[in-house]
Structure formats: structure tokens, C-alpha cells
C-alpha positions in Angstrom: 66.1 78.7 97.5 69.1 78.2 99.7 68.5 79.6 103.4 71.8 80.9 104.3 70.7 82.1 108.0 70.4 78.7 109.0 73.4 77.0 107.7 75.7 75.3 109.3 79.4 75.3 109.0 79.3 71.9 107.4 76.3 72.6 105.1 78.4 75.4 103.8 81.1 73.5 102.9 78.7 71.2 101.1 77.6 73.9 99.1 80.8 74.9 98.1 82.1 71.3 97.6 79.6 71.2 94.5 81.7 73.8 93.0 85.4 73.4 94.0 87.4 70.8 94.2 89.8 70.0 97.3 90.9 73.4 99.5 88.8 72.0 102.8 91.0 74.0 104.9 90.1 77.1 103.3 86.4 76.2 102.8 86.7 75.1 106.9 88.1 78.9 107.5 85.3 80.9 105.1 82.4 78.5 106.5 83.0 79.2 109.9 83.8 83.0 109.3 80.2 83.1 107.8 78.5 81.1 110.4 79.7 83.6 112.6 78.0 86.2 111.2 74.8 84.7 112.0 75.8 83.8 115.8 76.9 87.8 116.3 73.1 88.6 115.7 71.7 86.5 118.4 74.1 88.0 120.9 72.6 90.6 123.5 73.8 94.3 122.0 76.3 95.2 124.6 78.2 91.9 123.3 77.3 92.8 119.7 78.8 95.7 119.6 82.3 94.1 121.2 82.5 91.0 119.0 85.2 92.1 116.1 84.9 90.0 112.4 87.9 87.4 112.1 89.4 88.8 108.7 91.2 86.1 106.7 94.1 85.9 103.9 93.8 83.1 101.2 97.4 82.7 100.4 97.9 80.6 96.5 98.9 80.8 92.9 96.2 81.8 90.7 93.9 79.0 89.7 93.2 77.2 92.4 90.2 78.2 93.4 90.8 81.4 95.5 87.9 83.7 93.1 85.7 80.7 92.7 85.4 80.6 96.0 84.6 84.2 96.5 82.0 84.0 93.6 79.6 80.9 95.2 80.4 82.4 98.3 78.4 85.8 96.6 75.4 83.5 95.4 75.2 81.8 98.5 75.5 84.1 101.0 72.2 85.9 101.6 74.4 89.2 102.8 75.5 92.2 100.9 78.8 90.8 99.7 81.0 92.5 96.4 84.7 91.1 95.4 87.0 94.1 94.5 90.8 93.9 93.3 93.1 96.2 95.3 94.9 96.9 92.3 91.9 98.9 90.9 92.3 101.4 93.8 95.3 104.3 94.8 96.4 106.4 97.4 94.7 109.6 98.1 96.1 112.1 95.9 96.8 110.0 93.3 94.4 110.2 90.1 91.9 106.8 90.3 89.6 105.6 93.1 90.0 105.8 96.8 89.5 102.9 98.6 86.1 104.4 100.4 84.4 103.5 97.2 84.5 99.5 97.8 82.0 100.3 101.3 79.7 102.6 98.8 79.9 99.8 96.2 78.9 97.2 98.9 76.0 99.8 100.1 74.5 100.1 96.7 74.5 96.2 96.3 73.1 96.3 99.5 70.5 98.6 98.5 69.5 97.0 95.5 69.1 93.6 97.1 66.6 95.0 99.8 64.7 97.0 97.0 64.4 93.8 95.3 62.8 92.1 98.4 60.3 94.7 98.4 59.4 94.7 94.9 58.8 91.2 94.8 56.5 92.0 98.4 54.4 94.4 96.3 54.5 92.7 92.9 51.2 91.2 93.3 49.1 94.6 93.9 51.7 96.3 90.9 50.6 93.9 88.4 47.0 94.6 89.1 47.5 98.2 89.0 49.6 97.8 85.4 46.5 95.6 84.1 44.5 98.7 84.5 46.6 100.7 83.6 47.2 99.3 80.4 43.8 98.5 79.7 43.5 102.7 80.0 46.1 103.2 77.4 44.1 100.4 74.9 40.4 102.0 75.6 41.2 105.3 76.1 37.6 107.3 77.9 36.1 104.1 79.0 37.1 103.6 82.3 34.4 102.3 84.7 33.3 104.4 87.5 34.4 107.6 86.1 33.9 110.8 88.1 31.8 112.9 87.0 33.8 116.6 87.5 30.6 118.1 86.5 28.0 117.3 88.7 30.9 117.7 91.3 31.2 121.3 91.1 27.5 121.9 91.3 27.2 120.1 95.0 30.7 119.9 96.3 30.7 116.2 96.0 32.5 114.1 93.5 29.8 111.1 91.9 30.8 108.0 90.3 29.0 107.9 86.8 28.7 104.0 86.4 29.9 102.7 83.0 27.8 101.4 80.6 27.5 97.9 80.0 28.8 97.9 76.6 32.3 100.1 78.2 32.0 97.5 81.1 31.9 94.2 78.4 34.8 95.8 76.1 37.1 96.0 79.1 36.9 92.9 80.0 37.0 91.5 76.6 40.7 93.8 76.4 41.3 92.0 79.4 41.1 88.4 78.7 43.2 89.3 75.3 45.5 91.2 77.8 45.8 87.9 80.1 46.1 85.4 77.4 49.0 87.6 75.4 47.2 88.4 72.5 47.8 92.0 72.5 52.1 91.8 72.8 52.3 93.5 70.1 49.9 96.3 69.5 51.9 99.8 69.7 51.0 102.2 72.4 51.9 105.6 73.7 53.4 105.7 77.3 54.8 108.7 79.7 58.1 107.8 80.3 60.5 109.9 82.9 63.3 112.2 80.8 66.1 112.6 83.1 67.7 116.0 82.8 71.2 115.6 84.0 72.5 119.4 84.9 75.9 120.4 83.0 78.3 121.6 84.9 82.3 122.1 84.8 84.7 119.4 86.3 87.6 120.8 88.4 91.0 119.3 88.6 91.2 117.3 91.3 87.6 116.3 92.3 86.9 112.9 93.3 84.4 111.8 91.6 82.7 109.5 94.5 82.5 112.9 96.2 80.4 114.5 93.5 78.2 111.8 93.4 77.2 112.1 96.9 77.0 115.4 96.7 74.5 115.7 93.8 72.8 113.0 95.5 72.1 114.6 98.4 70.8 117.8 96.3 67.8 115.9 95.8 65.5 115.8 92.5 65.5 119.8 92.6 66.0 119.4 88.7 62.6 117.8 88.0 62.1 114.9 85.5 60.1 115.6 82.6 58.0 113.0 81.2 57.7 112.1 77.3 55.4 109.8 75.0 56.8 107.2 73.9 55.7 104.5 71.5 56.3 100.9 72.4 55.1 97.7 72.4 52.4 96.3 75.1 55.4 93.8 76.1 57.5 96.8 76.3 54.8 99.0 78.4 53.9 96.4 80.9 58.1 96.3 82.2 57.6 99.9 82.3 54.7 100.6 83.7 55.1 97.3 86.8 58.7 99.3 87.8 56.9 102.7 88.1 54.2 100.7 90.2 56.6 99.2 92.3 58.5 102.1 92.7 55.5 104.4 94.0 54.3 101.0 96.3 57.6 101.4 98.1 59.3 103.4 100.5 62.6 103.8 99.7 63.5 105.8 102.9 62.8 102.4 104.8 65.4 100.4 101.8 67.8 102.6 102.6 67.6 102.3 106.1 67.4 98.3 106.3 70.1 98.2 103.6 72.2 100.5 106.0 71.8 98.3 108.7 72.6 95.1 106.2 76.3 96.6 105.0 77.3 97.2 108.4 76.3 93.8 110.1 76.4 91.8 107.5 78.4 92.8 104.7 81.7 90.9 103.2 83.6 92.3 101.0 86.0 89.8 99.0 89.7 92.0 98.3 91.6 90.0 95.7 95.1 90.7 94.5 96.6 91.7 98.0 99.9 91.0 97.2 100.1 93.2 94.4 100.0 96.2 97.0 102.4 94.2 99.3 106.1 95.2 99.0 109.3 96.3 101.2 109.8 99.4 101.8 112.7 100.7 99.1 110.2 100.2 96.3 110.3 103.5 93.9 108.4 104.6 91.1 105.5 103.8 90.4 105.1 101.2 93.3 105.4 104.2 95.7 101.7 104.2 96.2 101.3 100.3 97.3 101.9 101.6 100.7 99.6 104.0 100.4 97.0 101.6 99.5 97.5 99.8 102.8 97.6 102.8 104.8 94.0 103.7 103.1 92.5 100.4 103.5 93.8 100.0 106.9 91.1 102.7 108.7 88.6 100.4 106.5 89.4 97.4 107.9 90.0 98.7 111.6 86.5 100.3 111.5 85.8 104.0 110.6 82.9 106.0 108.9 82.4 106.3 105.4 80.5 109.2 103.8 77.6 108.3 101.4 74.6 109.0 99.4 72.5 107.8 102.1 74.3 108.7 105.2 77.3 107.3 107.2 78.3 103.9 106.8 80.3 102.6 110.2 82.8 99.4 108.4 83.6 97.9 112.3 81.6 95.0 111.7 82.2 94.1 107.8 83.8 91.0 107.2 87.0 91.2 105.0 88.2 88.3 102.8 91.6 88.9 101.3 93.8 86.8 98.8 96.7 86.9 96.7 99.3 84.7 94.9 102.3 86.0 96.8 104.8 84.9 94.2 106.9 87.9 94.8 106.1 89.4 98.1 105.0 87.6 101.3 101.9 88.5 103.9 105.0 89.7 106.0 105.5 92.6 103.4 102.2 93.9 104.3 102.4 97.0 106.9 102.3 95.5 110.4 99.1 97.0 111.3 96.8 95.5 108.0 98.6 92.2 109.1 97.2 92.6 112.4 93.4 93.4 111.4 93.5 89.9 109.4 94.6 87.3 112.1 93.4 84.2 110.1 95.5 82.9 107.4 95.3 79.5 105.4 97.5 78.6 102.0 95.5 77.1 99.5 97.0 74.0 97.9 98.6 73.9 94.2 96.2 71.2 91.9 97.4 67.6 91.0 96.6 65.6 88.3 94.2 64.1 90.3 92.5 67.2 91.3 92.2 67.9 87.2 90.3 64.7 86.7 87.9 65.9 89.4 87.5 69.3 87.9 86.8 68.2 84.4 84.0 65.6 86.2 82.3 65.8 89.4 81.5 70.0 89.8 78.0 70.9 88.7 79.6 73.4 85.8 82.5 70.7 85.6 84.0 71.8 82.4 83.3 68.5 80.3 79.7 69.2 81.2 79.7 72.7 80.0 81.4 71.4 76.4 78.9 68.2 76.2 76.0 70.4 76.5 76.9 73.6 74.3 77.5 71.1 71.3 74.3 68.9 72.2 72.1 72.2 70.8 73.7 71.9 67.8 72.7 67.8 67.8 75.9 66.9 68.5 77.0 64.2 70.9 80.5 64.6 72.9 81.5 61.0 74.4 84.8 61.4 76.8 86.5 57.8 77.9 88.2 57.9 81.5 91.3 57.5 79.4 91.3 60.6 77.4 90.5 62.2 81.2 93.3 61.2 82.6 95.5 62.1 80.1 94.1 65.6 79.4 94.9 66.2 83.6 98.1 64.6 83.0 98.7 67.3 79.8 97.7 69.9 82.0 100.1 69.1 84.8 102.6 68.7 82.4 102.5 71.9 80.9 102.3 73.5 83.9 105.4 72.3 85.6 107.3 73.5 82.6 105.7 76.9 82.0 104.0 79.5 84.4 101.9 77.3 87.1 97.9 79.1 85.8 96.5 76.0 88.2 92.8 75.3 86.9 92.8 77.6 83.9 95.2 75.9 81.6 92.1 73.2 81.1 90.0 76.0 79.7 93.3 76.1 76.9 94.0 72.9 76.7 89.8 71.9 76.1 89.9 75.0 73.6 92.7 73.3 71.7 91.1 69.9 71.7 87.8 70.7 70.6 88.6 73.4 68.4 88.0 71.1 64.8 84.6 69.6 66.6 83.8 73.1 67.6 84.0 74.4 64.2 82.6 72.1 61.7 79.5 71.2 64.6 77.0 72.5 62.1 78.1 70.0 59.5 77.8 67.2 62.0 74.4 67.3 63.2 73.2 63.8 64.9 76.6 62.4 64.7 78.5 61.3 68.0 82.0 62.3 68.6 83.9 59.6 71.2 87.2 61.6 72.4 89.6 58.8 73.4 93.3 58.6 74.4 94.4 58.6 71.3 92.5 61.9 69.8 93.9 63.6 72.6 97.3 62.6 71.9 96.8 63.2 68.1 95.2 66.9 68.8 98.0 67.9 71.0 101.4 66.2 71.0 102.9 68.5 68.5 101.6 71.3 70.5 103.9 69.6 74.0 106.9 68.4 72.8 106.9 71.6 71.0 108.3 74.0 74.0 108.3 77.4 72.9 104.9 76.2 70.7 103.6 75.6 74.1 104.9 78.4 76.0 102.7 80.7 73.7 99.7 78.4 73.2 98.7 76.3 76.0 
């Protein structure tokens, strides 16, 4: 396990080198964004309090690595972090979802990573307490050290009738069969919680976010029923350890440490800026891009957001946007959201080159993925350097004659390729397959100097 809090710049971009190829500069930009994060903390709180996140812009055509970089950034960053599209969101009064619901997002993700933390802190003393209380459902009435309610009531003391030694020796007998996974199987009846939702009418209008906090905050005044159930042992046990975990932890202190968590450490990735980016005589439907901005803009500036567990204040949450800009420029963004993201850094389009590094040297490079899905159906994929090249070479080819897709025309043009191998794998088991030069000439020269053959498969 990767300790985020204590690395450096460098070590970040290390991390992310094993992923994507080329784009240091951007890398440099996120790294030291992140590193940040972690220097804020150790600041006295008067200073906290004044030191602002350095938003930044990715600015690229698609496919080169601007979502990759958001999604290892997610797995290695140990803070609350979602990637939202700012397409998915509309102006207030418009039907769809306001753009408060990305901090309420980022909330529940931090909620469920500190809930997660916990249950792994109590998991121990849960699967104790699930051992018994299986064993309970398997032998039901012999439990050792019963009370006895009778005597109880004559003294006004509760005492322990001890088990008998045949009770005690059956238990544990359960128990070993229990430990060694004997009993998987054997059906059982379990209480499980039946959640009565209440009906209720929808009015025109409602945002939806809004009634979730509302009900939320109405509490469990509803009830939950409980129902047997018959399932498996397997099936009880995953039952049983969440309810045990659940009752071991206090999730009035999760929600309070995840608070804390979104507002000092979240990041929230907001792809497709440009789409919402445009001058000012736009009609139509495109009337609301503006609107967009204007909504996120409070966001990113720092205001409160109402949710399910209280008031989230977004000053200090770190916002990573990034967008093609084929048709509209950072410029076309409203002055102020400009303003509130004062680093910017252009990706670089992919060369050949970059192709051949792709298909090679990343940990989920792509020949890697294709080698190993057909080696569990015993066959063996053998690529030559030449057939490499010339696939990147195909790649860059096709892409300076159609629409530049960067990265993601490989995905097509392995698809093509492998397609015949792919298919008939089942009737090639323990055979090895060498894709050379000429194979990948053979699979897909019809396919290039065919142009409009290309334009609608590759």
C-alpha cells in the first residue's frame, strides 16, 4: 500500500509514469498541486485558513492522457477525490442536476472511504461476534452460559446456568467445521432489515438532491422491519460481519472525519470544460453553458453547500479541469471561472513514438492486456518489434487523415488485428501465434488504403 501523505513531487510522477506515457509537464503541474495539499496541513491555522488551492486546466485532444491521468490520480491519492463531466450538469432552473451535487458526490465518497477505515479497525472483534453468532443460528438453545430468567425473578439477580459438557463439546465441534469451511453450504434462517421506503407524490419542479437531504435529515422515523430469510452460511456470514460492523461503529464520528476530509482534502476532477465554454451570441440550446459557469463559479470560489450531513464549506477543494478545446478556447470561459483556475498546461498530441511506448512499457500496456486474456485460453501471443512499429505507424496514420482520437484508435486498430485469433482461440489451444510485420500488413492494408473503409472502422 502506497503512502500518499508522504510523497514527494517526484515520487508522484513515478507513480504516474507507470501508467502514462510522456505529458511531464502536466504530471509536474498535478504532482506539485497534490504535494501541496499535504504542506497546507502542517501550516499553523491562521495560515491554513489563508492558503487558496492552485486550480489547474489540462488543455488537449482527447486521448492523450487527460482521464488516465485523473483515474491513477483517484487510486493514488489517499484523499476523497471523484471525476465528474460538466456536461452532465445544467443551470438552475433547467430540468437535470445542479452543480452542488458534484461536493455531495465527493462527501459520500468521502464518507464511504472513512467508514471503510473503520470497519477494517473493528473487523477483528466483528468476526468473533459473527462466529458466535452463527454458531447460534446452527445449535439453536445451546448457548453456554445461558441466563437463567428464572431463578432471576425469584432474587433479583440474573445467574449464569453453565452449559453442559456435551452443549460445550458440540459447539466447538460446529466451530472447527465453521473455521475449516465445511458448513458453506448448509441453509439457515437469518433476520434481515426490510426497508420500508414511504410513497409519496413528486411535484414539478423538485430537485431531487433536495429531497434527498431532506428525507435524510427526517431520520429512521419509518422503522425497518426485520424478515427471515433463508441463505446459505457463506451468504449469512457477509451479512451478519456488516451488521456487526455497523453496530461497532459510530457513524456520527464518520461523518464528522469525512466532513473534515472533503473540505481539506478533497479534489474533484471536471472533465469536458470546454463543452460549457462558448461566446456569448450562442442560442438554443447552448444558452445554458453560461449558466453552468456561473453555477460552478460560487463552487470553485468557495461557498457552502447544503447536505445530508450538514454544510460542506468548498474554499479549500482542489479543482482539476480539462477539455479538448477544439472549438472554443479557455478564453471563452467567463472571466471570473478563468480567474479561480490560474494554472494551465497543454498536453501534447502522441507520436508514433509515443504508440510504441503505449503498446510496451505501461503496467496495463495494451499488448500485455491482449497476451494475457488469450494465455487462459492456452494460447500464446508473440509480437516482433517490427509489427510494433508498424501498428504505431498505422495508428498515426490514420489519425492524421481522420478525427485525431490520440491513444484510443490502438484499442481499434488491436481489435481489428486480433479479431480472427480472438475468435477461433478455443480451437487453438497450446498453439503460439507470432504477429509479425507482415500479419499486420495482411490484417489491415485493405482496411487504410481504403479511406471511407477507414473513416467508419478504424
Amino acid at each position: 500500500m502506497i503512502d500518499f501523505d508522504n510523497l514527494t513531487p517526484k515520487e508522484i510522477v513515478q507513480e504516474l509514469d507507470k501508467y502514462i506515457v510522456g505529458q511531464d509537464k502536466a504530471k509536474k503541474l498535478v504532482a506539485i498541486a497534490l504535494r501541496n495539499r499535504q504542506r497546507r496541513q502542517k501550516l499553523p491555522d491562521d495560515l491554513r485558513d489563508e492558503v487558496a488551492p492552485k486550480n489547474i486546466i489540462m488543455i488537449g485532444p482527447t486521448g492523450v492522457g487527460k482521464t488516465e491521468i485523473a483515474r491513477r490520480l483517484s487510486k493514488l491519492s489517499g484523499a476523497p477525490f471523484i471525476k465528474v463531466e460538466a456536461t452532465k450538469y445544467t443551470e438552475v432552473g433547467y430540468v437535470g442536476r445542479d452543480v452542488e451535487s458534484m461536493v455531495r458526490d465527493l462527501l459520500s465518497v468521502s464518507m464511504s472511504m472513512v467508514k471503510n477505515e473503520m470497519q477494517e479497525n473493528v473487523r477483528k472483534t466483528a468476526e468473533s461476534r459473527t462466529e458466535e453468532a452463527l454458531l447460534d443460528l446452527l445449535l439453536p438453545g445451546v448457548k453456554p452460559g445461558k441466563p437463567d430468567a428464572a431463578m432471576g425473578s425469584q432474587n433479583n439477580s440474573v445467574t449464569v446456568t453453565p452449559a453442559s459438557d456435551a452443549a460445550v463439546s458440540t459447539r466447538e465441534k460446529f466451530r472447527e467445521k465453521l473455521q475449516k469451511g465445511e458448513l458453506e453450504d448448509k441453509q439457515v434462517e437469518v433476520d434481515v432489515v426490510k426497508r420500508n421506503s414511504p410513497s409519496m407524490q413528486i411535484f414539478s419542479g423538485t430537485n431531487f438532491e433536495e429531497m434527498d437531504i431532506q428525507l435524510g435529515s427526517l431520520g429512521n422515523i419509518f422503522g425497518n422491519k426485520k424478515k427471515k430469510k433463508k441463505v446459505s452460511i457463506k451468504q449469512a456470514r457477509e451479512i451478519i460481519l456488516a451488521e456487526e460492523m455497523d453496530k461497532l461503529i459510530d457513524m456520527d464520528q464518520v461523518a464528522d472525519i469525512a466532513k473534515h476530509r472533503c473540505e481539506q482534502m478533497g479534489i474533484i476532477f471536471l472533465d469536458e470544460i470546454d463543452k460549457v465554454a462558448g461566446s456569448a451570441n450562442r442560442q438554443g440550446a447552448d444558452v445554458s453553458r453560461e449558466g453552468v459557469q456561473r453555477d460552478i463559479l460560487p463552487i470553485v470560489e468557495g461557498s457552502q453547500v447544503n447536505t445530508r450531513y450538514g454544510i460542506i464549506d468548498t474554499s479549500h477543494i482542489l479543482f482539476i479541469a480539462a477539455g479538448a478545446f477544439h472549438m472554443s478556447k479557455p478564453s471563452d470561459l467567463i472571466p471570473e471561472l478563468q480567474g479561480r483556475f490560474p494554472l494551465r498546461v497543454e498536453l501534447q498530441a502522441l507520436s508514433a513514438a509515443d504508440f510504441v511506448k503505449i503498446l510496451t512499457q505501461p503496467r496495463n500496456a495494451l499488448i500485455t492486456q491482449y497476451v494475457e486474456l488469450l494465455k487462459t485460453e492456452e494460447v500464446t501471443l508473440e509480437f516482433d518489434e517490427a509489427a510494433i512499429h508498424r501498428i504505431s505507424e498505422i495508428a498515426m496514420d490514420v489519425n492524421s487523415k481522420t478525427e485525431n482520437i490520440g491513444a484510443r484508435r490502438l484499442h481499434t486498430i488491436m481489435e481489428n488485428l486480433l479479431e480472427d485469433i480472438s475468435f477461433n482461440a478455443t480451437d487453438i489451444k497450446g498453439q503460439t501465434i507470432k504477429v509479425t510485420k507482415d500479419y499486420v500488413n495482411e490484417r489491415l492494408n485493405e482496411i487504410i488504403e481504403d479511406r471511407d473503409l477507414t473513416r467508419f472502422i478504424l
